[in-house]
C-alpha positions in Angstrom: -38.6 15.6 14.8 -36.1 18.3 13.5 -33.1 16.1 11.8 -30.0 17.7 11.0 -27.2 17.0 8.3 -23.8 18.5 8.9 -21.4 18.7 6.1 -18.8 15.9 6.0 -15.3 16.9 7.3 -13.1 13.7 7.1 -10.0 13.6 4.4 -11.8 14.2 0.8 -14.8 12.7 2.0 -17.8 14.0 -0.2 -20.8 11.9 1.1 -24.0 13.3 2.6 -26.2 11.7 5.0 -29.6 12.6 2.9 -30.1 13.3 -0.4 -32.8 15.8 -1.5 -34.7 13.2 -2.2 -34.4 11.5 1.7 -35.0 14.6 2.7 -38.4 15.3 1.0 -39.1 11.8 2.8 -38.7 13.0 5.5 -40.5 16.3 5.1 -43.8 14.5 4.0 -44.2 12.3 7.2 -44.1 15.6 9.0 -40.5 16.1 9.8 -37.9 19.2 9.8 -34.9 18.8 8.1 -32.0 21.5 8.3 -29.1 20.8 5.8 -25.3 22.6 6.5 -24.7 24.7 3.4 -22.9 23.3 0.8 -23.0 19.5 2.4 -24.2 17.9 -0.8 -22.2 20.1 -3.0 -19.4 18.3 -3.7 -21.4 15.8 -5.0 -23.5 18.0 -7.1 -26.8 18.4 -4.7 -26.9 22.0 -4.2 -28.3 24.0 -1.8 -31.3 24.9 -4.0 -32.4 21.3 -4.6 -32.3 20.7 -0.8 -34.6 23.8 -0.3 -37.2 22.6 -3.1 -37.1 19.4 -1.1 -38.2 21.2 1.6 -35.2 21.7 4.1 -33.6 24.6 5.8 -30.3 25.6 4.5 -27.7 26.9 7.7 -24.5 28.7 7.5 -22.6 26.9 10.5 -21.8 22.6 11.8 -22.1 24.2 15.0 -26.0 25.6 14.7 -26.6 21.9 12.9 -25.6 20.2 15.9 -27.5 23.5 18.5 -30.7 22.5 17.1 -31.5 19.1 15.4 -32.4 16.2 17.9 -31.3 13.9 15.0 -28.0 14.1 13.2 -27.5 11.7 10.2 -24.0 11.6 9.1 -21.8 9.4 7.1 -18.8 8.8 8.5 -17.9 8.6 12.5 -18.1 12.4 13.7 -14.6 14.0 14.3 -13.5 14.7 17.9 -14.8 18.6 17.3 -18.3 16.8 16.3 -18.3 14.4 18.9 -17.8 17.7 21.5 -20.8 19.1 20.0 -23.1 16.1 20.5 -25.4 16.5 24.0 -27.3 14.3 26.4 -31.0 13.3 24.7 -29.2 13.6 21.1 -29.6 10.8 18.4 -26.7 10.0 16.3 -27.4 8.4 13.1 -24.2 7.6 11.3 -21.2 4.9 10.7 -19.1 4.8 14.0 -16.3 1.9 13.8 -15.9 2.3 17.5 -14.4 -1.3 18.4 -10.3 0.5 16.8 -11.4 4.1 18.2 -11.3 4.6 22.0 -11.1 8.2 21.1 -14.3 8.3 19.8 -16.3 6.2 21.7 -14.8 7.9 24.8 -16.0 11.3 23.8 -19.7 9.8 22.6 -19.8 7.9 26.1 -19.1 11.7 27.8 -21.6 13.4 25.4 -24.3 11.1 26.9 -26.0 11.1 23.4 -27.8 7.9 21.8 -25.8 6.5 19.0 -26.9 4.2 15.9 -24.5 2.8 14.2 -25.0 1.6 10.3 -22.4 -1.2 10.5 -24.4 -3.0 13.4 -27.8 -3.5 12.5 -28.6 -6.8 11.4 -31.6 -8.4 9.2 -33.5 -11.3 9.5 -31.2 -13.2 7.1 -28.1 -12.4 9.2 -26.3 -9.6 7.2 -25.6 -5.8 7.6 -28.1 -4.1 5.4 -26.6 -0.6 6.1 -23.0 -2.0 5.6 -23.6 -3.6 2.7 -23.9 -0.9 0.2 -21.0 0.3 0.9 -19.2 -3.2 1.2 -20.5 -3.7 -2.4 -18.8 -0.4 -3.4 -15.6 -0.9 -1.1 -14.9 -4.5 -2.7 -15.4 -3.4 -6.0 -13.1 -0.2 -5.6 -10.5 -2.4 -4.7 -10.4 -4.6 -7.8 -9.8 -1.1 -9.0 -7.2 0.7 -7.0 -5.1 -2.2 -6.9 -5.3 -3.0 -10.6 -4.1 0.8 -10.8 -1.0 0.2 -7.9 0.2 -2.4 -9.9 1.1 0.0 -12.4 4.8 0.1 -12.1 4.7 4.2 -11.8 2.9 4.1 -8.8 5.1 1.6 -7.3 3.8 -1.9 -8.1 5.3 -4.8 -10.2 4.3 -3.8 -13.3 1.6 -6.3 -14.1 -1.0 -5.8 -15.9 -4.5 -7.5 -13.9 -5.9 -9.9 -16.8 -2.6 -10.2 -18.4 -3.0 -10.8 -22.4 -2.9 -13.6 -25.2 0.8 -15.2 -24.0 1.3 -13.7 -20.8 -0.2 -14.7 -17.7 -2.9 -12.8 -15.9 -2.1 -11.3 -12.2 -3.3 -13.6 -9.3 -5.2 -11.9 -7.2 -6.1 -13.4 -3.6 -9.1 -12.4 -1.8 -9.3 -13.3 1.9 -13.2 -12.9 3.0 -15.9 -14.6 0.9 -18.6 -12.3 2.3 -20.1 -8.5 0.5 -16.9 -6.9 0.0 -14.6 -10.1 -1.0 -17.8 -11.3 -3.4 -18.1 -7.9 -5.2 -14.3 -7.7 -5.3 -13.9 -11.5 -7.1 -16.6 -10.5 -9.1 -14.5 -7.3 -11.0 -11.4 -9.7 -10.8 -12.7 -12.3 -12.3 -14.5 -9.9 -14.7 -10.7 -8.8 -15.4 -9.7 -11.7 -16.1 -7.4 -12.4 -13.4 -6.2 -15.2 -11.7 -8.8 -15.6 -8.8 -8.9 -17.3 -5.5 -11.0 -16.9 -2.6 -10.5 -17.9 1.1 -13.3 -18.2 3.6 -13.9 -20.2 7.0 -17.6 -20.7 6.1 -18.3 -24.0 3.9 -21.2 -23.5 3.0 -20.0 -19.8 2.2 -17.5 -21.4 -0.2 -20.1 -23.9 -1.6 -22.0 -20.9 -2.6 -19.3 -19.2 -4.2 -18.0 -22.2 -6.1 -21.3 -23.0 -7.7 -21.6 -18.6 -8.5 -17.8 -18.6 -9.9 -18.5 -21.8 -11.8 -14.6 -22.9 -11.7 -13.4 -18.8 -12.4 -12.4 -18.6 -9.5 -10.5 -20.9 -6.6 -12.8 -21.2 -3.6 -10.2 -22.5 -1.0 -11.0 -22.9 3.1 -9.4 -20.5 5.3 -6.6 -21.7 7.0 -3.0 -20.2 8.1 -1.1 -22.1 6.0 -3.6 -21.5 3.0 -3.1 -17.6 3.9 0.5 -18.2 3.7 1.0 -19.9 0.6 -1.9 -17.7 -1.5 -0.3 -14.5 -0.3 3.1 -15.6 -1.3 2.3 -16.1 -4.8 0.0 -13.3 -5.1 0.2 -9.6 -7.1 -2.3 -8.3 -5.1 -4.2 -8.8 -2.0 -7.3 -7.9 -1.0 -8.3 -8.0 3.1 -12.1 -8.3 3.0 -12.7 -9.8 6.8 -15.2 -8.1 8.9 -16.5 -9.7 12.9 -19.4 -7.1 13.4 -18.9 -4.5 15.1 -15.0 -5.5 16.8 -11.8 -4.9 15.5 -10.9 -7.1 12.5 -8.3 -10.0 12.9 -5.0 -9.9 11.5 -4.4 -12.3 9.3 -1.6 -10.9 7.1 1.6 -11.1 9.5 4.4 -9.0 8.8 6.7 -12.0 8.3 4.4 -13.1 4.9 4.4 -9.2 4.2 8.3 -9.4 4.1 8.0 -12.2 1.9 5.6 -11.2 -0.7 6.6 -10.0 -4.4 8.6 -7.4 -4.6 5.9 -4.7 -5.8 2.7 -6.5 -4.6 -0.1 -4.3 -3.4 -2.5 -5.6 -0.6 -5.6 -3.8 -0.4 -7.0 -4.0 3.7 -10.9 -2.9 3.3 -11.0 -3.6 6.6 -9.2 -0.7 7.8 -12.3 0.8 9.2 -12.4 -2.1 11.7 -9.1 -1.8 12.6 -7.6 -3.3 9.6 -6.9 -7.2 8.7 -2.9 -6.9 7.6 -0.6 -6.4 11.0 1.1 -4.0 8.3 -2.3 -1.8 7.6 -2.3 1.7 9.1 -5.2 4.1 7.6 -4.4 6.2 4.6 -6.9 9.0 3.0 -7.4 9.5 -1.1 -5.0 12.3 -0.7 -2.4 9.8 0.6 -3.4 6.5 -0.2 -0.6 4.0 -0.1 2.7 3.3 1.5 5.5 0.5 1.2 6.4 -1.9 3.6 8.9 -4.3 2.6 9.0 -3.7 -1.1 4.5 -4.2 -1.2 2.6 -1.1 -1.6 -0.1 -0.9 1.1 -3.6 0.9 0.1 -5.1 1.4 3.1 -7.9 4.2 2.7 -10.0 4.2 5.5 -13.1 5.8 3.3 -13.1 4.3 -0.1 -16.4 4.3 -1.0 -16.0 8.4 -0.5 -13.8 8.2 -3.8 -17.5 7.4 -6.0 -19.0 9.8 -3.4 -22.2 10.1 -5.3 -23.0 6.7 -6.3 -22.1 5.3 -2.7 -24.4 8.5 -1.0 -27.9 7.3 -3.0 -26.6 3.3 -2.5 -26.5 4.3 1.3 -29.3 6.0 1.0 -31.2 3.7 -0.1 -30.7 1.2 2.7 -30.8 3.9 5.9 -33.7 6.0 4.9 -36.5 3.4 6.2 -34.1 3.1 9.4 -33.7 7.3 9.6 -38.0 7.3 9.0 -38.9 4.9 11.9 -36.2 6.4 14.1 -37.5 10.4 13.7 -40.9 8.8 14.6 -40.2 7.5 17.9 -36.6 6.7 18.8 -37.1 4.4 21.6 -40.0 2.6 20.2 -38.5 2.0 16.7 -35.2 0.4 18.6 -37.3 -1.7 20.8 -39.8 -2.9 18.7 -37.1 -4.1 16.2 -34.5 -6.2 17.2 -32.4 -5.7 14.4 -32.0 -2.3 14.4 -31.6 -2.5 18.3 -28.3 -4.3 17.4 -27.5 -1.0 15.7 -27.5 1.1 19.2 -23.6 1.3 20.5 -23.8 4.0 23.2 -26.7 5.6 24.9 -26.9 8.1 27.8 -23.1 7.0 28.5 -23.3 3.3 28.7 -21.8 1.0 25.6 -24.3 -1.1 24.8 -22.9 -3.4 21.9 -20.6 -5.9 23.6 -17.8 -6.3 20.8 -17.2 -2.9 21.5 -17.0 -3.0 25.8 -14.9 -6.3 25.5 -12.4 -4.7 23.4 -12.4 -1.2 24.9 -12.8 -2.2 28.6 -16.2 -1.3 29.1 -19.2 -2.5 31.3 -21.7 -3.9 29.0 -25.0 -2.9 29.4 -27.6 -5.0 26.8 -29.3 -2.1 24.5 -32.8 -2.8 25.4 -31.7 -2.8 29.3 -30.3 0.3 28.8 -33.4 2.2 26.9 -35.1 1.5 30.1 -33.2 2.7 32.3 
């Protein structure tokens, strides 16, 4: 198969969707891979390296998308990429398409097959090709927020683990799963003022007995959302329903009620965004105030550690990309789990989530490959 890999054009997004090293993967089971100039090279993998891994190095997005049959990507492809996508075409990428009629419209009209990372499952139940970048995301936040705090940048002026006679920050992180684990963890590791709020008990039984009492595992209620958020420095909004737009649990009235100088950090903008407050911000622009609480809302976060989240990534999709540029069809029907990952294919949405919410006719992914 002849796999192409377009340069990333979102806001300050330096990803790639193969390393050198995915792409010499590639090469040796017999595959062609053609690379846009430069697409690594805000990350430091030059052109050279791609061409001693064996791909072909082209000038123009445009002759990418001409002439692979396979497109890996990173983030969901831009109206002008979507346009460029045809009819027999495999799409290997992040989409988010549950918040993005936009998109999935144009994907629909394209008529191409589309894989998205954050759907495919495991056997255990999780997103292997969300994770990575969940583990990044939550961690990040610990991190930006710690930094918004900072009264020049518009927070209250508290420092996150506070020091011998002053109190540490408390920090409230709604979503026990990937993202709200990794972003306790660097709290915690801060030495702030932790708690945790998840629906799942046996979630929260697991995260008691990890946290060993240094953090508050609490179950998530209203009320409990409420009364966390109103003491809280910072928020972080770490709830994800596969594949549909996230719920929002923040309300503007809490919001309007918070510290004076709190920052909420919504990792679920992607999906949408968990905060009725939360609009998506870039790296370039990443916060905004509402009601005295400064909003980071970036809608690519793991693009800010662009090389350590591209060989994370890598390392989950490459066995996915391999069995996919062997036989597209027969890799999705012959495993379920990455069948959950197909979206849209020949102009039918084919993960429910995303027809409920959008107002599409579902049509089950395996129904639809045979068809």
């Amino acid at each position: 198969m002849l796999i192409g890999v377009p340069k990333e054009i979102k806001n300050h997004e330096y990803r790639v969707g193969l390393t050198p090293a995915s792409v010499q993967e590639l090469i040796n089971r017999g595959h062609q891979v053609i690379v846009e100039t430069n697409a690594g090279a805000g990350i430091d993998f030059s052109n050279e390296e791609y061409v001693a891994a064996g791909a072909e190095i082209i000038e123009t997005a445009a002759e990418v998308f001409e002439r692979a049959e396979m497109i890996v990507k990173v983030k969901e492809p831009q109206p002008q990429e979507c346009e460029m996508l045809r009819e027999g075409q495999l799409l290997y990428t992040y989409l988010h398409l549950a918040p993005d009629p936009k998109q999935t419209e144009l994907l629909v009209k394209s008529g191409a097959t589309c894989v998205a990372y954050e759907t495919v499952t495991d056997e255990r139940g999780g997103l292997p090709l969300l994770a990575p970048m969940s583990e990044v995301a939550g961690r990040m936040s610990i991190q930006a927020g710690a930094h918004h705090l900072e009264k020049a940048e518009g927070g209250r002026g508290v420092l996150l683990g506070g020091v011998p006679g002053v109190a540490p920050a408390k920090v409230l992180v709604i979503g026990g799963g990937v993202v709200g684990d990794n972003a306790a963890a660097m709290a915690v590791g801060m030495g702030a003022d932790v708690t945790i709020l998840d629906r799942s008990l046996p979630r929260l039984r697991q995260l008691d007995a990890d946290y060993e009492g240094r953090a508050k595992c609490v179950y998530s209620t209203g009320n409990a959302i409420e009364e966390y958020a109103l003491e809280a420095d910072l928020v972080i909004g770490a709830v994800l329903i596969p594949g549909a737009a996230a719920p929002k649990l923040l309300t503007r009235d809490i919001i309007s009620r918070m510290k004076k100088g709190a920052v909420v950090v919504d990792v679920a903008i992607d999906q949408g965004g968990c905060f009725e407050t939360s609009k998506a911000t870039t790296h370039q622009e990443p916060t905004y105030v509402v009601d005295d609480v400064v909003h980071y809302c970036v809608a690519n976060m793991p693009g800010g550690v662009a090389r350590t989240s591209t060989m994370a990534l890598n390392n989950a999709t490459l066995p996915y990309a391999l069995a996919l540029a062997e036989n597209p069809k027969q890799a999705l029907l012959s495993d379920k789990h990455l069948l959950n990952g197909l979206n849209v294919h020949k102009g039918m949405v084919t993960y429910k989530a995303v027809a409920d919410v959008l107002g599409y006719d579902y049509v089950p992914a395996e129904q639809a490959l045979q068809e």
